[in-house]
N, C-alpha and C positions, 0 to 999 in steps of 0.2 A: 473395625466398624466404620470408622471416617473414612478408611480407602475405599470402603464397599460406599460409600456415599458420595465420593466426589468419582467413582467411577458410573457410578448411576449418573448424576448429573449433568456428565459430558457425552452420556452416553441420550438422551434426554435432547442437552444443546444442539446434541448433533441430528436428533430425527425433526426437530424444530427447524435448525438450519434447511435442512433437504427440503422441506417443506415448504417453506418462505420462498426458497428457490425456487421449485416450480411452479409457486404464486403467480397468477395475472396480474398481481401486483406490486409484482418485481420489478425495481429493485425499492420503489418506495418502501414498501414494507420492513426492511431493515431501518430505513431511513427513521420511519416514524416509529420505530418500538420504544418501549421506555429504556433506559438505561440510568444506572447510578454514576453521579458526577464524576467520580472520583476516579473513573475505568473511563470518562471519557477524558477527562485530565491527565492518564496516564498515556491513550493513544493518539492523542493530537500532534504529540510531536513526530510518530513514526508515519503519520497523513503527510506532515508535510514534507517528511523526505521524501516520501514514494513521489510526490506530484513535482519534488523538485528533481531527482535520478530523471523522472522521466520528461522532463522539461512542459508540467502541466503550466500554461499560462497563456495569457492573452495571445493570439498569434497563434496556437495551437490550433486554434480551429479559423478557417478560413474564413474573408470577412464577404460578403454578410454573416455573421453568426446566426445560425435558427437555430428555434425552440430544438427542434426531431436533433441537428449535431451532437446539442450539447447532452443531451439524454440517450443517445447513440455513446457519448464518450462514459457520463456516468453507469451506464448497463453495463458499458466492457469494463471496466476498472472494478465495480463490485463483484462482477462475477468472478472475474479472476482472481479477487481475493478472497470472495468465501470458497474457491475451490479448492485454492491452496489452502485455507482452514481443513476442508475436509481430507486433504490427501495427507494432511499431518495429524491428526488426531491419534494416530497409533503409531508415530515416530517420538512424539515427547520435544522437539527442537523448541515448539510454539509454548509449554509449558517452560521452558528453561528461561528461553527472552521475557514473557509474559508475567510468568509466576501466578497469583491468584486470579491476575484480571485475564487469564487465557481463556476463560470457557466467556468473558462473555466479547472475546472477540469480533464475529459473524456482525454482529449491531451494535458495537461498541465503535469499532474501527470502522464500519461501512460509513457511520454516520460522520465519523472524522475527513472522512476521505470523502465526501460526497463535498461536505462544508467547504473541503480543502479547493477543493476543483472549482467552488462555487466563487469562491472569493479573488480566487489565483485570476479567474477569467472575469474578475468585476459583477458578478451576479448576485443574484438571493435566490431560494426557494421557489420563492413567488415566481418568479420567472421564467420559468420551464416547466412549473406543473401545478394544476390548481390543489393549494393547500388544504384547503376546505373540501372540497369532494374526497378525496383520498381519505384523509382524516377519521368523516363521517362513515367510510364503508371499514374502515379499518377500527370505530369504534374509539379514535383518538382524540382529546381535549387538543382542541387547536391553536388556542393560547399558551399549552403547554407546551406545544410543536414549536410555535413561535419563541418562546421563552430557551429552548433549547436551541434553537438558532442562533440566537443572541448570545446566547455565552460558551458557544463552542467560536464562534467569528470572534469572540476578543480573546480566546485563546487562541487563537491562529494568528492575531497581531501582534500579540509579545513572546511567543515562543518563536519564532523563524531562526536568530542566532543560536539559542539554544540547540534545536532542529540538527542545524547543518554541522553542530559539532560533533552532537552523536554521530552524524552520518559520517564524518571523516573518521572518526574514530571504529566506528565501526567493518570501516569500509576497507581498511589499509589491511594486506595482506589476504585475504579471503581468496580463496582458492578460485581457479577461472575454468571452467569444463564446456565443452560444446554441447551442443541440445542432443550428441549421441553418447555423452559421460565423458570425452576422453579428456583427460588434463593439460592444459593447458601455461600455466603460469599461476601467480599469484598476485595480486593488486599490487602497484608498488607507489602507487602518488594517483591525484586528482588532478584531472585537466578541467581550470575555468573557459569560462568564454568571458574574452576582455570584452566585447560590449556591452553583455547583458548581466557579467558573473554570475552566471548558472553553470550548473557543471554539465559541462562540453564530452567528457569521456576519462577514461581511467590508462593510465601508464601502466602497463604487463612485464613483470618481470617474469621471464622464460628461460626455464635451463635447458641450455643446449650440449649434448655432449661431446665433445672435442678429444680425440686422442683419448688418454687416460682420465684426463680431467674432467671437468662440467664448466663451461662459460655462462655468464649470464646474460643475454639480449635482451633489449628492452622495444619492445612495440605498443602500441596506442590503439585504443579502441572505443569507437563510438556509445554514449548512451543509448541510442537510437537501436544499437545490436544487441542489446542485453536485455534480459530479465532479473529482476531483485527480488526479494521482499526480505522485510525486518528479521528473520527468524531462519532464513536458511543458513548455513557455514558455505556455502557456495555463490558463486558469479556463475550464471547460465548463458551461452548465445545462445543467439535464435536462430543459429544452424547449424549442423554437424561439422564444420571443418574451419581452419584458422589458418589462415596467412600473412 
């Protein structure tokens, strides 16, 4: 009876999801749903790795920063992650990482990851989209909006260490495939950038076959060429072929 219930459920999450999706009031609309603390305390930390894998921060967007960039940058980062919600929903990966708080992923994690971006780039809310309109057509208490503002941004200041360890730890060995499947290597270390220590790209360790044996080569690859997220067993580029 409980399977038949948390399978209705996600079954549910997910026609909600599509729906918000093709919202006109996308991507706020995830942004401003309600969510329980405790699932947004669970995914703050994996916001800040994504915005750090993908070097989200000041300088990201070219200066002048405008309003339309930065809302151009949060549209693509949400969609691509409630889509990857929905193309795992009947793989089970996002259940394994996640555990109870996977179904409420879609607005649990968009709103992590919006914050994440906001703060990375020296922003608030207020700054890119009026709070108050939104809110009112969405039917949301705006002091609540605001009050969740506020304490997802001071989880973003004291987890960043925490953050990056998961992500090292998570990061080392995971399989490397081109955006056509074929394998490539597997992670073998973390490259910083000594200016800014953000991570610069990943050490590939490649079996190459030699004679009878298998040698092992090691080559370097940019952040800038890969796709992540928290839940896959895989390292994607973002094209068919490796050199």
């Amino acid at each position: 009876m409980r399977a038949e219930h948390e399978k209705e459920e996600e079954k549910e999450g997910r026609e909600k999801t599509v729906a918000y999706l093709r919202s006109r009031l996308f991507p706020w609309n995830f942004v401003f749903e309600p969510v329980e603390e405790d699932a947004i305390k669970h995914f703050v930390t994996y916001a800040i790795q994504i915005c750090e894998e993908k070097g989200i921060e000041k300088g990201t967007i070219p200066v002048p920063v405008t309003e339309d960039d930065v809302k151009e940058l949060i549209t693509k980062e949400v969609k691509e992650a409630v889509n990857e919600y929905l193309l795992d929903v009947d793989d089970g990966d996002m259940t394994k990482t996640h555990g109870k708080y996977a179904v409420s992923y879609p607005f649990a994690f968009a709103q992590c990851l919006v914050h994440t971006i906001l703060y990375r780039l020296g922003l608030e809310l207020e700054d890119v989209v009026d709070v108050k309109a939104i809110g009112d057509l969405l039917g949301q208490d705006i002091e609540g909006i605001r009050r969740s503002e506020s304490f997802i941004r001071n989880l973003i200041s004291k987890r960043k260490k925490r953050a990056m360890k998961m992500f090292g730890k998570s990061i080392l060995d995971r399989k490397i495939i081109t955006a056509g499947g074929e394998y490539i290597g597997n992670v073998g270390d973390i490259v910083f950038e000594i200016e800014t220590g953000n991570v610069g790209g990943l050490i590939v360790n490649q079996q190459k076959q030699k004679g009878a044996g298998r040698d092992l080569e090691k080559g370097r690859i940019s952040m800038h060429d890969v796709r992540l997220n928290m839940y896959s067993k895989n390292v994607v580029l973002k094209y068919s072929s490796y050199r």
